[in-house]
C-alpha positions as CSV (number, residue, x, y, z in Angstrom):
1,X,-6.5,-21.5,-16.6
2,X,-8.7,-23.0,-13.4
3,X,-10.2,-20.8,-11.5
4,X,-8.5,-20.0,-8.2
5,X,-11.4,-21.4,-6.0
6,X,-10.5,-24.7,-8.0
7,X,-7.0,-24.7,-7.5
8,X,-6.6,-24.0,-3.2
9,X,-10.1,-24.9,-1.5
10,X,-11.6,-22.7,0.8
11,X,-9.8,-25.2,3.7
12,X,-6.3,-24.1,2.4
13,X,-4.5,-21.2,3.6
14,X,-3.8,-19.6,0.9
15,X,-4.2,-15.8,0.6
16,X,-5.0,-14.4,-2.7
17,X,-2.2,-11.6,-4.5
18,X,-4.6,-9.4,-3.5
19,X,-5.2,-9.4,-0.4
20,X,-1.2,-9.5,0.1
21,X,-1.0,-6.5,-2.1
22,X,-3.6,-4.9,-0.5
23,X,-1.7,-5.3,2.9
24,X,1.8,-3.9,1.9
25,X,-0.5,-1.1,0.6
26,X,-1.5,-0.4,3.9
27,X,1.8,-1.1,5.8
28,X,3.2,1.7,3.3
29,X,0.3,4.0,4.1
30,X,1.3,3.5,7.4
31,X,4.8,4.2,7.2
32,X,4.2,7.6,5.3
33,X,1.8,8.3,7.4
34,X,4.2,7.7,10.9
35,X,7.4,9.5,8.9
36,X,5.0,12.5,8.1
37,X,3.9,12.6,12.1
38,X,7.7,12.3,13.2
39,X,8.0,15.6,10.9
40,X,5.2,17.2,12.1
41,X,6.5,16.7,15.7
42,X,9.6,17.9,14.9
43,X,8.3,21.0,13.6
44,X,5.4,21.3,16.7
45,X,2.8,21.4,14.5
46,X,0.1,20.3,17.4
47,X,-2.7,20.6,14.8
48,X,-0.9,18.0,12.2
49,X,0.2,15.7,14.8
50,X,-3.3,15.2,15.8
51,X,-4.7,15.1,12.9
52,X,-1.4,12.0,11.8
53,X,-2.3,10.0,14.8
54,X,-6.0,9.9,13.9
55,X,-5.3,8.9,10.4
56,X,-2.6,6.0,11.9
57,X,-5.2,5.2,13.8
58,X,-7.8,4.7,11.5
59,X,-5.7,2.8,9.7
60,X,-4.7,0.1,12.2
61,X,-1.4,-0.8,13.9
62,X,0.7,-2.8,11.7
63,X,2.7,-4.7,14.7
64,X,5.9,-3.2,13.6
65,X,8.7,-1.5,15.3
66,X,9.6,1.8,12.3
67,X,12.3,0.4,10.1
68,X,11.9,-3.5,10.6
């Protein structure tokens, strides 16, 4: 098998299974991480909420309205 390099130049668009994988990961992370925070909320758990929102933060914002 060619190596991927080989296969899609560095001018092509293409974004290695990895890196795709690697960003569901995250987007998942995320999700969890927001459900977790609505919970917390619910529950006024001031602490947890703060400590959610840092995490989500750190994290990035994934550009998605919750359940798209």
């Amino acid at each position: 098998m060619a190596p991927l390099a080989s296969v899609h130049p560095q001018s092509c668009p293409f974004t290695p299974l990895s890196d795709q994988r690697a960003y569901v990961e995250s987007d998942h992370q995320i999700e969890k991480l927001e459900f977790a925070l609505a919970v917390a909320v619910g529950r006024g758990d001031q602490q947890r909420v703060t400590d959610l929102r840092g995490r989500i933060a750190a994290l990035g914002d994934n550009s998605e309205e919750p359940g798209t």
